[in-house]
DOKEVO-415038 format. One record per residue (C-alpha): residue in one letter; z, y, x. Coordinates in pm, 1 decimal. Layout:
// residues N
+------+----------+----------+----------+
| code |        Z |        Y |        X |
+------+----------+----------+----------+
|    A |        Z |        Y |        X |
...
+------+----------+----------+----------+
//
This chain:
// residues 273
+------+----------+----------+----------+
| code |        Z |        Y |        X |
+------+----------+----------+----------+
|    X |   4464.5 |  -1453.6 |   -296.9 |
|    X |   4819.1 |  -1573.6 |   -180.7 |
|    X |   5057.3 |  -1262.3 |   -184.4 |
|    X |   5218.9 |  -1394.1 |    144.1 |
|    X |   4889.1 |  -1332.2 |    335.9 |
|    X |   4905.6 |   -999.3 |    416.7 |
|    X |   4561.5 |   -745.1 |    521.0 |
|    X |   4741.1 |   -683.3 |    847.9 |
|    X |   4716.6 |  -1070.1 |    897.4 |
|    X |   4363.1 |  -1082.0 |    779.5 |
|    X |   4208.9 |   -796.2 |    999.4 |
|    X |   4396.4 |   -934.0 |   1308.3 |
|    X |   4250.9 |  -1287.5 |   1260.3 |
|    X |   3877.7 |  -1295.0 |   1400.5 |
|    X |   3834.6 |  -1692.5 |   1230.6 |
|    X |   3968.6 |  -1526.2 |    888.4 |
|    X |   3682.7 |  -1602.9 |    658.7 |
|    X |   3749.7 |  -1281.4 |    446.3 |
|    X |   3612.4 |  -1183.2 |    817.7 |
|    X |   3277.5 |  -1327.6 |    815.9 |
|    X |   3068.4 |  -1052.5 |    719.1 |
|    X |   2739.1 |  -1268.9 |    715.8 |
|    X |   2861.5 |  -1446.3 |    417.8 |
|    X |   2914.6 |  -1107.1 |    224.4 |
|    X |   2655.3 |  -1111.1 |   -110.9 |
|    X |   2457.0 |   -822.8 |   -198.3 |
|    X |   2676.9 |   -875.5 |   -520.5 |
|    X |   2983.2 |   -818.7 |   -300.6 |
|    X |   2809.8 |   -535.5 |   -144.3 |
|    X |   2705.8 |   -351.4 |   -490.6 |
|    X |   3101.9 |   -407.5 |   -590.6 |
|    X |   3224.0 |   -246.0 |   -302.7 |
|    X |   2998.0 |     36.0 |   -347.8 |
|    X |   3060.3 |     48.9 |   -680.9 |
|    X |   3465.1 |     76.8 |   -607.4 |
|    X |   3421.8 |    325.7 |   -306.3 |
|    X |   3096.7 |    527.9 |   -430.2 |
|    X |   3308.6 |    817.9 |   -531.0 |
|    X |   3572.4 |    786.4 |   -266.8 |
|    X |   3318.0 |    808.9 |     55.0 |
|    X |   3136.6 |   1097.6 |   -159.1 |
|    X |   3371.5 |   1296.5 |   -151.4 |
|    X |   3439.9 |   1340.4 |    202.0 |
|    X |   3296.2 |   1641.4 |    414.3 |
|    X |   2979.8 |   1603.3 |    550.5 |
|    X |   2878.6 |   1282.5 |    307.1 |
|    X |   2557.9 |   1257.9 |    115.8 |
|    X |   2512.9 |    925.3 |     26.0 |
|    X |   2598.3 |    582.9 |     43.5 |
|    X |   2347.6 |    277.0 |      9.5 |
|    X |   2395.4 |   -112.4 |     40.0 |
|    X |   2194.6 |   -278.0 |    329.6 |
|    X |   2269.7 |   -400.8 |    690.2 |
|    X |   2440.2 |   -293.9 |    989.1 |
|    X |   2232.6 |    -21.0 |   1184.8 |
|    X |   2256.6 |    -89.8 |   1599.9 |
|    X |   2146.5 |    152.4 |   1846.2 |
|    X |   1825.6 |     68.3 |   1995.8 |
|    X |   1978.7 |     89.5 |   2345.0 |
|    X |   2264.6 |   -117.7 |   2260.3 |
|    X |   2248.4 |   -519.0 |   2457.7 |
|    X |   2215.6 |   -850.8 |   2211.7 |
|    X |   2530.3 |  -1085.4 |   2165.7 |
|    X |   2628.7 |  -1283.6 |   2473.3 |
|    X |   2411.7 |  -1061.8 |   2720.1 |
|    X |   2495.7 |  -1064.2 |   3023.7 |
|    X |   2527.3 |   -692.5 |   3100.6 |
|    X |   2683.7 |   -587.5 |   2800.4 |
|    X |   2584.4 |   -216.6 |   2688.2 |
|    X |   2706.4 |    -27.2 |   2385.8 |
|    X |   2592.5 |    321.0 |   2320.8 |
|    X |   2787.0 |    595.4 |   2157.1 |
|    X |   2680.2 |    915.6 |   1974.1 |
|    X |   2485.8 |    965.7 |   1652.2 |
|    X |   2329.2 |    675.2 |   1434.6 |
|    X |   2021.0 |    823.4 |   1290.9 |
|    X |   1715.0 |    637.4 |   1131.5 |
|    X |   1478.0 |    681.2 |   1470.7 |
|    X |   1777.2 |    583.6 |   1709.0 |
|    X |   1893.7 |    258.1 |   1572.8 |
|    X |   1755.5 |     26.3 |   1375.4 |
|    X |   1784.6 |   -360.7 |   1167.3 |
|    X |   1829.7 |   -648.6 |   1372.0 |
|    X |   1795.0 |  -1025.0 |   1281.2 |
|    X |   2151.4 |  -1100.3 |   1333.5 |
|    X |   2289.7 |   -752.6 |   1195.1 |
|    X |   2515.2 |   -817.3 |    921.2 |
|    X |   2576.1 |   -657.7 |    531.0 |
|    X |   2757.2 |   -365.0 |    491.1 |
|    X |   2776.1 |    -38.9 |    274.8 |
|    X |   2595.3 |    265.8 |    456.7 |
|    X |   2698.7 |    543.3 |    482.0 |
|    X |   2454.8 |    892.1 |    519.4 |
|    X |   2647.1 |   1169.8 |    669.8 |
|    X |   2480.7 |   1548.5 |    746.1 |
|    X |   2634.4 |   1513.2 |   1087.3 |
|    X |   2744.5 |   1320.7 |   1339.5 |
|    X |   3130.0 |   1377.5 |   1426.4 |
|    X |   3306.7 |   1207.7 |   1709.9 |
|    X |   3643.0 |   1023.6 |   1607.9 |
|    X |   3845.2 |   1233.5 |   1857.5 |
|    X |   3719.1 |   1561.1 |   1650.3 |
|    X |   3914.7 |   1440.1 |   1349.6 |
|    X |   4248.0 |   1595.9 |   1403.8 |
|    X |   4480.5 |   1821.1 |   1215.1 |
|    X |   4355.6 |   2187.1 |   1472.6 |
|    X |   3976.1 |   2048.6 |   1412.9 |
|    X |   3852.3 |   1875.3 |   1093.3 |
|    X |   4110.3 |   1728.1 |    867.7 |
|    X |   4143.6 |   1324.3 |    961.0 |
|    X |   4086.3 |   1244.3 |    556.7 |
|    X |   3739.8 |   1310.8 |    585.5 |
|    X |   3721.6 |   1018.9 |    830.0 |
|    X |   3478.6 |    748.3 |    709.3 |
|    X |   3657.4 |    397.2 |    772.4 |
|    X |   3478.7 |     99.7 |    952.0 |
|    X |   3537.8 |   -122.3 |    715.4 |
|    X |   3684.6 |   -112.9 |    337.6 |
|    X |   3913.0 |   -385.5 |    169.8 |
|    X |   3839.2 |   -517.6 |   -158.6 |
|    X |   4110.2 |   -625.3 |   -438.4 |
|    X |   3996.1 |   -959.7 |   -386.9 |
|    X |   4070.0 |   -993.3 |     25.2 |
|    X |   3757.6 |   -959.1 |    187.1 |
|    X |   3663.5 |   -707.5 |    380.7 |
|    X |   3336.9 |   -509.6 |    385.4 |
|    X |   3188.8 |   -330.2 |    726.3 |
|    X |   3069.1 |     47.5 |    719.4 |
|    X |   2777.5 |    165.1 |    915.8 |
|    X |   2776.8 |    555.1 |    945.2 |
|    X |   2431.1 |    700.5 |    950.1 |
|    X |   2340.6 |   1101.4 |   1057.2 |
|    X |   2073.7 |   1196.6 |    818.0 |
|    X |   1962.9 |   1603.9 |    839.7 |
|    X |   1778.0 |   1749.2 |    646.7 |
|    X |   1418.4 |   1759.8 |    745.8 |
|    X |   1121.5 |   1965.0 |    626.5 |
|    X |    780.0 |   1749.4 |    674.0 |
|    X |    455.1 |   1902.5 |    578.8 |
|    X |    146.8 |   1674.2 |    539.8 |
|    X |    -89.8 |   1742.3 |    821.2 |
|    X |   -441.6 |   1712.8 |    602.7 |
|    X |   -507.1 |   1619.8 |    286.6 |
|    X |   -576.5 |   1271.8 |    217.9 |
|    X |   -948.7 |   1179.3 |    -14.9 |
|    X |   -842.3 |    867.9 |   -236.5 |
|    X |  -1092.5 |    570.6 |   -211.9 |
|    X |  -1267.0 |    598.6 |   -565.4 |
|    X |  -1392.0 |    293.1 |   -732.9 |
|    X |  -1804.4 |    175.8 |   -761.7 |
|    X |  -1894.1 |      5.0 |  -1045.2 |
|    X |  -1606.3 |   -217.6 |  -1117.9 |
|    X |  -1194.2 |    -70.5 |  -1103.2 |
|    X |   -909.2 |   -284.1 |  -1029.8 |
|    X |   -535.2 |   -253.3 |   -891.3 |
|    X |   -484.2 |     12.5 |   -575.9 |
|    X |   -717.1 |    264.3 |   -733.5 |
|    X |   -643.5 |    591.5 |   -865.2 |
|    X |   -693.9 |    736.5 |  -1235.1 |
|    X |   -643.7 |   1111.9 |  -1346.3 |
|    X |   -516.5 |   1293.4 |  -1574.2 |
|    X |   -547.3 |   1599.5 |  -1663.3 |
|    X |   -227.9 |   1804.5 |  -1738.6 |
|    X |   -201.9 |   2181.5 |  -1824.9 |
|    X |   -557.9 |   2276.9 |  -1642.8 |
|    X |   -433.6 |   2035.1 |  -1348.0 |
|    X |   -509.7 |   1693.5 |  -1207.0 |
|    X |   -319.1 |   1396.5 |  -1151.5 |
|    X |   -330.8 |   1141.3 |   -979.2 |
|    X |   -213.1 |    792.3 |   -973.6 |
|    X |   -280.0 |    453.6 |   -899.8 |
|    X |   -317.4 |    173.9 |  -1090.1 |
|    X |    -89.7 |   -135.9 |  -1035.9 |
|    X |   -216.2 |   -461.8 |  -1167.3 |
|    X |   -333.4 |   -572.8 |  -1527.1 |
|    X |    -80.8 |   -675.4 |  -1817.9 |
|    X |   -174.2 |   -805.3 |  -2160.6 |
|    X |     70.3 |   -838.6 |  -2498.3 |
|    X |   -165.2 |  -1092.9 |  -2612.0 |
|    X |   -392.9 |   -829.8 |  -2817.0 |
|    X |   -482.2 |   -546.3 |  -2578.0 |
|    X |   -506.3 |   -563.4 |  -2202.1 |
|    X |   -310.1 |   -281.8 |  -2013.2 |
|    X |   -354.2 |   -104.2 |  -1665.5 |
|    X |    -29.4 |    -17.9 |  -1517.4 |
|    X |     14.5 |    281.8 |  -1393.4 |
|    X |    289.7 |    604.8 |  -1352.2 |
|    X |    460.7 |    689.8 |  -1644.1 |
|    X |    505.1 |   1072.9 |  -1506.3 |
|    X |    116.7 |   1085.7 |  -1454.6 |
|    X |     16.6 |    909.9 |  -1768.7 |
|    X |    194.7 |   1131.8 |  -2031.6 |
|    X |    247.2 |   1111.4 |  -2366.0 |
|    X |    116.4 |    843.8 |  -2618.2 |
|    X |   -269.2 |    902.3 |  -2653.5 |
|    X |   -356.9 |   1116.1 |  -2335.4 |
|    X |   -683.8 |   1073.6 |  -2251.4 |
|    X |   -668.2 |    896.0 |  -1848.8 |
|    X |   -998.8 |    919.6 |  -1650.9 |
|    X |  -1118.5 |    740.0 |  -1355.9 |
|    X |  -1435.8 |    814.7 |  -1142.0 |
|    X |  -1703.0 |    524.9 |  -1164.5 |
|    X |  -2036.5 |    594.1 |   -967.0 |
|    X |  -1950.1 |    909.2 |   -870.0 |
|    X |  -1900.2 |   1039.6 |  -1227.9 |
|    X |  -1581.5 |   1111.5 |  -1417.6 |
|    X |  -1492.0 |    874.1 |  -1785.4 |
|    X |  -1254.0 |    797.6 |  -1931.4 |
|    X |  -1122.2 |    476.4 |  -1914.4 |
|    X |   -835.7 |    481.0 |  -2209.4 |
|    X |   -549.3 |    660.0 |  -2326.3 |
|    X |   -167.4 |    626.2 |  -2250.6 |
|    X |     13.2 |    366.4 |  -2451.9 |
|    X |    368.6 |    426.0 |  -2613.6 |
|    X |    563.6 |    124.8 |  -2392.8 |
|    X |    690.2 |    300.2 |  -2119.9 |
|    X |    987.4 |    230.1 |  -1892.5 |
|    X |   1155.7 |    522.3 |  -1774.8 |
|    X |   1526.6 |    627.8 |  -1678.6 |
|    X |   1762.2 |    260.3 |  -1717.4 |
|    X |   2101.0 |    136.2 |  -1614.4 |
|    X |   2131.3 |     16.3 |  -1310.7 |
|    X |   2310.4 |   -327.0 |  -1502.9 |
|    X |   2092.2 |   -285.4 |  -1733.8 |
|    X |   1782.4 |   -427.9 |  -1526.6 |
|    X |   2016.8 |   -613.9 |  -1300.0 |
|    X |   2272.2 |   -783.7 |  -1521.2 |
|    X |   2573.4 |   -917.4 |  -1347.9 |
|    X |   2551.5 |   -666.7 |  -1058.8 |
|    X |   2808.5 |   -419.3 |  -1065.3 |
|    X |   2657.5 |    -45.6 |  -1024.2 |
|    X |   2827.3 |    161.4 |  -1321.0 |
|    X |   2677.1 |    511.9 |  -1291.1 |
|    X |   2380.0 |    414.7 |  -1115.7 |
|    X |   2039.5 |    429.4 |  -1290.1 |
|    X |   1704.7 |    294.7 |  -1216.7 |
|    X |   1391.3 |    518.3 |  -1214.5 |
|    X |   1141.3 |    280.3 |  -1349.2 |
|    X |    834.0 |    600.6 |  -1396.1 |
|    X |    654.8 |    293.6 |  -1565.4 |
|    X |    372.6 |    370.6 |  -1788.2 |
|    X |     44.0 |    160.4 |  -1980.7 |
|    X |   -341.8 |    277.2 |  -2022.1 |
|    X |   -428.6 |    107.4 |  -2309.0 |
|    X |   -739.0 |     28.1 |  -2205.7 |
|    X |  -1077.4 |    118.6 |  -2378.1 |
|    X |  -1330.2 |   -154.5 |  -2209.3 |
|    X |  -1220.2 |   -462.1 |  -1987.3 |
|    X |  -1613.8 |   -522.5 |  -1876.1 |
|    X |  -1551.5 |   -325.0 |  -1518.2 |
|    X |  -1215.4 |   -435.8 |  -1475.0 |
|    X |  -1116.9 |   -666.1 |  -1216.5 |
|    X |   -732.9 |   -815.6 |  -1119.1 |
|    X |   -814.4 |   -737.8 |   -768.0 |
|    X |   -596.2 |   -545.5 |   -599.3 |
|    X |   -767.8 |   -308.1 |   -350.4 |
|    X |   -778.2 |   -408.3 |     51.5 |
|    X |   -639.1 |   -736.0 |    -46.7 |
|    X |   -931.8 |   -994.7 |     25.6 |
|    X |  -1280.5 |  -1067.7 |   -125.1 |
|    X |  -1266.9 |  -1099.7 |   -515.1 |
|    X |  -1483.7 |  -1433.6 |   -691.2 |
|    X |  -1801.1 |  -1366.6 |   -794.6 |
|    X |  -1665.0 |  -1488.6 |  -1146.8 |
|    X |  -1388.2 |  -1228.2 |  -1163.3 |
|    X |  -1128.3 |  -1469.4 |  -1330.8 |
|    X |   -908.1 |  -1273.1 |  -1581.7 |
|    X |   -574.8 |  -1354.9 |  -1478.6 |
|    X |   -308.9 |  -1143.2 |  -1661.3 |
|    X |     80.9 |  -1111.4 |  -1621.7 |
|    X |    212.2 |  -1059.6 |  -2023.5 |
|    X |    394.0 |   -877.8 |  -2154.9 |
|    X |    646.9 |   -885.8 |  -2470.1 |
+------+----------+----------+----------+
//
């Protein structure tokens, strides 16, 4: 960037292109997070801070309306919302809402202002989008009975496992192979160490269906899955784990609720190395 062209001169030109939010990356995004993670963090009242696009208020009139209307007070996640033309930015999840004429010296100290906008090292400029986010306590109304398989199993249906007198469920994802053994995919937290017997309930009767497999995908760098994408101290939970399975006979690659399977059940695998 040309030392002559100053940020005041780029922030007070609207045709600037370091201006033109809707041709921000998600790789610019993830850098500016990246560079102001800890900086928004660590302001009062700050929780979080994500990559996405700019939250509008529901209430709030589309570009060139004729009436134009803007509300003010808190963002939150049932008061505004995505639109098709809003644009990238880093958000922002505060505990609560504060109005910009509260941050003063006699009320709550003006550094714990979040800015609109931050600048990058390389000139452009990246929009904020403050959301309120409380904490809220949600208890499941009823219970919820999970579908169980007939005589065949595929994806979208759940397996157990039983863990210290308990059990758990999961669901399986799809079917991989390595070329020798087929897989069912599954969680890694539910299926458990290497050889843990996982059950599934065919006909109305509990077997067992095979045990967990070693190749698991757990905790990973963020760049580590991404590479090129700038997230240092940002990890991945993957909860990724295999049933080895013991017979492929009543297994189908349908996916449950996803349309009529062929009558020849064609084995169609992803693999795996």
């Amino acid at each position: 960037m040309n030392d002559k062209l100053s940020n005041q001169t780029i922030l007070s030109d609207p045709l600037s292109p370091f201006l033109d939010y809707h041709s921000l990356s998600l790789v610019d995004l993830l850098e500016a997070r990246n560079l102001y993670h800890l900086h928004l963090t660590g302001k009062q009242g700050v929780i979080g801070t994500a990559v996405g696009r700019y939250f509008i208020r529901n209430g709030d009139s589309v570009p060139g309306a004729k009436v134009r209307v803007k509300g003010t007070g808190p963002k939150t996640l049932t008061t505004a919302g995505i639109r098709d033309y809003s644009w990238p930015c880093i958000v922002v999840f505060v505990e609560t809402w504060i109005d910009k004429s509260d941050f003063r010296h006699d009320k709550i100290d003006p550094h714990n202002f979040v800015p609109d906008r931050l600048e990058m090292p390389d000139g452009k400029v990246v929009p904020v989008c403050v959301v309120e986010a409380p904490h809220e306590e949600y208890q499941c109304e009823s219970n919820i009975s999970p579908v169980m398989p007939g005589n065949f199993i595929g994806g979208g249906y759940p397996v157990i496992c039983e863990v210290q007198g308990q059990e758990h469920f999961a669901s399986v994802g799809c079917l991989l192979t390595d070329g020798h053994l087929v897989y069912a995919v599954t969680n890694r937290h539910v299926a458990g160490r290497r050889g843990e017997t996982i059950y599934a309930v065919l006909e109305g009767k509990r077997v067992p269906i095979g045990v967990s497999s070693s190749k698991q995908l757990g905790r990973l760098a963020f760049e580590s899955v991404y590479e090129g994408w700038a997230a240092k101290n940002v990890f991945v939970n993957m909860d990724i784990g295999l049933i080895e399975l013991a017979d492929t006979s009543n297994w189908v690659p349908q996916v449950y609720g996803i349309g009529p399977w062929q009558t020849y059940r064609p084995k169609i695998y992803l693999s795996i190395s």
